[in-house]
ZAMARGU-4260 file (C-alpha; in steps of 0.2 Angstrom, whole numbers, plus 5000, padded with zeros to 4 digits):
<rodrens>
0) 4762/4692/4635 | 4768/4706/4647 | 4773/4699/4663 | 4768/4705/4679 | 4772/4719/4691
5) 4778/4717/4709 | 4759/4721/4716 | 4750/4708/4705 | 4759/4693/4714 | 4754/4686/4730
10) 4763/4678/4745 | 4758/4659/4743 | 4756/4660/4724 | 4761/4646/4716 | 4768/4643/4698
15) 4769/4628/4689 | 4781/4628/4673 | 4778/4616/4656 | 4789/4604/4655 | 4804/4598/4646
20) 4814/4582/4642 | 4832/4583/4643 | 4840/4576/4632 | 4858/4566/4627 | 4861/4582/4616
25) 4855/4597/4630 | 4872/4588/4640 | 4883/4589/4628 | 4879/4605/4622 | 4880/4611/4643
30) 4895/4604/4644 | 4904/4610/4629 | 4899/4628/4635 | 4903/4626/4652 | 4919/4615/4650
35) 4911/4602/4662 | 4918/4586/4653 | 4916/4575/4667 | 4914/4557/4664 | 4897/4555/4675
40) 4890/4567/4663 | 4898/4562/4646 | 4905/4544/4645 | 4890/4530/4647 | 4904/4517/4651
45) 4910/4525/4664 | 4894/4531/4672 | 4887/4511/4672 | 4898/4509/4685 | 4892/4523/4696
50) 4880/4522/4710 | 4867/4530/4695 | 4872/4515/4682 | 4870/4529/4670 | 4874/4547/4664
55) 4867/4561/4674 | 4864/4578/4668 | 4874/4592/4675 | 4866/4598/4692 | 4869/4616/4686
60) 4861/4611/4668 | 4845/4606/4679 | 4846/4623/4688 | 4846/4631/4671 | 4832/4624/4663
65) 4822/4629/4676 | 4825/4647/4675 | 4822/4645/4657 | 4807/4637/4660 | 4801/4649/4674
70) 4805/4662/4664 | 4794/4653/4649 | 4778/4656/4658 | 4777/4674/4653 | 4774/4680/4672
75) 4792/4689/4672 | 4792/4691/4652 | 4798/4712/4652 | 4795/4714/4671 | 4810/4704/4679
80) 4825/4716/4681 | 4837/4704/4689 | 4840/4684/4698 | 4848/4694/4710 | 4850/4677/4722
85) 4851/4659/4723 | 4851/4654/4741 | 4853/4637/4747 | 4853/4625/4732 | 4852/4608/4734
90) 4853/4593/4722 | 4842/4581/4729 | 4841/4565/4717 | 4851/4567/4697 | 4842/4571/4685
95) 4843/4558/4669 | 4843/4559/4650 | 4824/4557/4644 | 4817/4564/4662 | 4805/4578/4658
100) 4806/4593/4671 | 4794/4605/4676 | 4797/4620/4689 | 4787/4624/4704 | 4790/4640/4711
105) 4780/4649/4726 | 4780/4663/4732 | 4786/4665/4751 | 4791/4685/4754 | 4787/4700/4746
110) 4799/4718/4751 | 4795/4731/4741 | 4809/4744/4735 | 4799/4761/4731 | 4815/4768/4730
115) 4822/4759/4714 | 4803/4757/4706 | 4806/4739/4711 | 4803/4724/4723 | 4809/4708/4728
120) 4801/4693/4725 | 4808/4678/4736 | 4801/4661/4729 | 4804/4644/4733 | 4809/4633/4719
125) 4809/4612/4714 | 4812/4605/4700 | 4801/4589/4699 | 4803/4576/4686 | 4787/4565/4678
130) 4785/4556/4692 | 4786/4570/4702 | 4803/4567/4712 | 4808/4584/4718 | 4826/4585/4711
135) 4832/4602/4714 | 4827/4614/4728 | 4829/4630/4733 | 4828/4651/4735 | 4827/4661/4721
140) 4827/4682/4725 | 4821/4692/4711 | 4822/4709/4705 | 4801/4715/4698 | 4796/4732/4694
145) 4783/4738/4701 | 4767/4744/4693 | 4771/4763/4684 | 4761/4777/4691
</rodrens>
């Protein structure tokens, strides 16, 4: 599926992702790449005598599944040139192994960049879990072409 050009989204759109579980092994493999060993994240002892009385996935692990999964939908899929900007990310509640995920993303401003072919899409974004919870928040500022003449 081609994605879709600058003009073909609307202020107000909404999206709503699939969903995914995070697991035990999604952490692990996040921290290993990252180098993010903390304890809250890796050691289940430790973490049941945090406020959580668990591990907790890495807030930047949540931040990028939900790009993967925004990206997953297929409405960017050859038409995104760039996350040009994350504005105002905030964790709200942790995000646990087994919680499945999902991404909402609306669309709240629209500039278009004749210059560079281009535009830039600004989108609210949560991150809900199954019940939900919104988890994550924030702006995301995207690069989309604009329809070829």
């Amino acid at each position: 599926m081609s994605g879709l050009y600058f003009e073909e989204f609307t202020v107000g759109q909404v999206v709503k992702t699939l969903s995914r579980t995070v697991s035990e092994d999604a952490i692990f493999n996040f921290a290993g790449l990252t180098g993010d060993y903390n304890q809250i994240h890796t050691d289940a002892e430790f973490a049941k005598t945090t406020q959580f009385g668990q591990r907790v996935a890495h807030g930047l692990l949540g931040l990028s599944i939900a790009t993967g999964l925004i990206m997953r939908t297929g409405y960017l899929e050859g038409t995104v040139l760039a996350f040009r900007e994350i504005q105002d990310w905030k964790f709200v509640k942790p995000i646990f192994i087994g919680d499945t995920i999902h991404a909402l993303l609306t669309v709240s401003e629209m500039k278009p960049l004749p210059r560079i072919g281009a535009g830039a899409l600004i989108a609210s974004v949560e991150v809900r879990n199954q019940m939900d919870e919104a988890l994550q928040k924030g702006t995301l500022n995207l690069l989309v072409l604009s329809k070829p003449k």
